[in-house]
N, C-alpha and C positions, 0 to 999 in steps of 0.2 A: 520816709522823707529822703530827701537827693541834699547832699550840701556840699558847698564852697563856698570857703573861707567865711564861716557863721558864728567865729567863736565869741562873739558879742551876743548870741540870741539864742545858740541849740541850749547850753545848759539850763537856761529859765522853760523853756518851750517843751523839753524833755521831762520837768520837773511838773510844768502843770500837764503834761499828758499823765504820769502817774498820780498825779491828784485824780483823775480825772477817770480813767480807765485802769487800776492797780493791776488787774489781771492779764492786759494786754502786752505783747510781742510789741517792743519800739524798735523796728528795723532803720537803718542808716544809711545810704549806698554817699560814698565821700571821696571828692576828690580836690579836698583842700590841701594849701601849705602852709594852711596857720596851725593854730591848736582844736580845730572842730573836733577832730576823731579822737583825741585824749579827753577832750570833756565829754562827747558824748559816752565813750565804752565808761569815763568813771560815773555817768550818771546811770547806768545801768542798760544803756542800747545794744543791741549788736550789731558791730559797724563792719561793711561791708568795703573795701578800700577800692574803688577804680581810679588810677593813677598811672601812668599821664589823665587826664580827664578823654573823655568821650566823646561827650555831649550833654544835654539837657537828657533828648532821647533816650537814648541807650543807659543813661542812669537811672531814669524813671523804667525804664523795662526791666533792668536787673534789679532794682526794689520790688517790684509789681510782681516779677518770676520768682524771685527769691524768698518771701512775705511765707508764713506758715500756717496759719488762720483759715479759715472757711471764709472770712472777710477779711477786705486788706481793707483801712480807712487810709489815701493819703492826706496831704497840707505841707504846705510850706513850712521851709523850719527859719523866717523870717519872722514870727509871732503877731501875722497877719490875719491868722486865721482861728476861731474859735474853740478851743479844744471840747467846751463845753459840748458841741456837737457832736462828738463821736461818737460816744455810745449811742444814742436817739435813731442818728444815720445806719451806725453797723445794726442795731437791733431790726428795721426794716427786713435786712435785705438777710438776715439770723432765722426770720420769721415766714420768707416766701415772698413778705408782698411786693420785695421787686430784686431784680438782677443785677443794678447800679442806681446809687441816691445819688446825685449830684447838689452841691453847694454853690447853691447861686446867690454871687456878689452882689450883680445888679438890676434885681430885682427893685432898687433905685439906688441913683448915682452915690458912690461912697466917699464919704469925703477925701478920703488915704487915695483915691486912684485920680490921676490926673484926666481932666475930660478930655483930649487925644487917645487916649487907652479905652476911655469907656464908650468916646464915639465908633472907634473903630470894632471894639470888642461887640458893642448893639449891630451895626453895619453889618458883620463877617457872622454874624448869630440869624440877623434877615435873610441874604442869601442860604445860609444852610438850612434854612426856614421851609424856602421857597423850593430847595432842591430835594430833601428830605421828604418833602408834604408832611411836615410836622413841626410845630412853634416850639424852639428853644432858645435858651437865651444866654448863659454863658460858656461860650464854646472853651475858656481857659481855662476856667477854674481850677484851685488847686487842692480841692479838697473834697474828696468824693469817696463813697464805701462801695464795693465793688463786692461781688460775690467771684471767688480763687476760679471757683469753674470757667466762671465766663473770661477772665484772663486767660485761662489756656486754651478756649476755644478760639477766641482772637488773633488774624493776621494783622498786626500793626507792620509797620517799616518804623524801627527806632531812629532813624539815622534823622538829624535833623532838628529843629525846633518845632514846637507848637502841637507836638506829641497827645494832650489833650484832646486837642482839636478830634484824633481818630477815635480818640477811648471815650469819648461819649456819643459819637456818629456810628461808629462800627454795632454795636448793643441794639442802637435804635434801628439799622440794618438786617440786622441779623432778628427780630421782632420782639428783643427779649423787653421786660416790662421795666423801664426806667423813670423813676421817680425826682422832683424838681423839690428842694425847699430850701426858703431862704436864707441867706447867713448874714451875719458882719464881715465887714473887712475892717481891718486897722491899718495903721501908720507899720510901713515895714521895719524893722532893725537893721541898720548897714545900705550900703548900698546898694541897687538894682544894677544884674549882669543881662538886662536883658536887650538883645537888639530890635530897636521894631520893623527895619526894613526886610531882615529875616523872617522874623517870626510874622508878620503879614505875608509875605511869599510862600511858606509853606503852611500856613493857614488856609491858604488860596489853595495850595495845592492839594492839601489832606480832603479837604471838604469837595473837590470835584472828583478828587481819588473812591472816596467812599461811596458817592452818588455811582460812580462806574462798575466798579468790584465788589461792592456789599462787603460784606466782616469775616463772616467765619474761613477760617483756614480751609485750605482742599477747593 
């Protein structure tokens, strides 16, 4: 997980991933200035401090690079996202049958996402559709199990928002076998940092980047 300023949501969120996965590595990459990083390290995570902040980017790559696992599962540490799904997702990709599970939100409209987000999220999901030759559907999502390999194999650009956008384009690029199933969404905790005029502009731009350059690094 990537956090700022969560200290309303990581301690509970932190707490049902150990209900949930007991055995697993809770990685943290933070660059808050409240109390996120003292509740997570006392809930048991190991928290990784990038401060001044980054980006969205470049925190989500140094979680993804930094992760120790054969699988990384991430999610939001907004308690938006199901924990119950982890295991189910990491056991796919534990077992061969694919290279990336993706957690797809809107597989129909959720009530927690404003329909501005979910229009445009279906929208930017058609064109990668059409440019891919292959039907996906949430290009944002925050919660996906990846197999370590194929993160190192991957040329992403961290810099920027919308980061997602490559890490499920790039896989499908490069022909690895990526798997679609559905999740919930909930009501987030705290407020949303997220900008939409950005993160539409570089969602624009990862998805025609991918269609051009394909994934693997070299």
């Amino acid at each position: 997980m990537i956090t700022m300023n969560e200290e309303g949501a990581v301690g509970k969120v932190i707490a049902d991933i150990r209900a949930a996965v007991p055995d697993a590595e809770v990685l943290v990459v933070d660059s808050s200035k409240d109390r996120t990083p003292e509740i997570a390290e006392a809930a048991g995570a190991r928290v990784i401090r990038q401060f001044p902040p980054q980006g969205y980017g470049r925190a989500m790559d140094l979680a993804l690079r930094s992760a120790k696992g054969d699988v990384v599962v991430t999610l939001d540490c907004d308690d938006t996202y199901p924990v119950s799904m982890i295991r189910p997702m990491a056991e796919r990709v534990l077992s061969g049958a694919a290279a990336l599970v993706d957690g797809n939100r809107v597989h129909r409209k959720p009530e927690a996402m404003p329909w501005l987000n979910y229009a445009a999220n279906r929208g930017f999901a058609a064109l990668a559709s059409v440019l891919m030759m292959r039907w996906v559907e949430d290009l944002h999502s925050g919660m996906r199990a990846y197999r370590k390999s194929l993160i190192d194999e991957m040329a992403c650009d961290p810099s920027g928002p919308a980061l997602p956008v490559e890490l499920l384009l790039r896989p499908i690029s490069m022909g690895r076998r990526v798997e679609v199933v559905p999740i919930d969404y909930r009501e987030r905790v705290g407020a949303s940092t997220m900008q939409p005029l950005p993160s539409a502009w570089w969602t624009l731009k990862r998805i025609v980047r991918v269609r051009i350059h394909g994934g693997a690094k070299g």
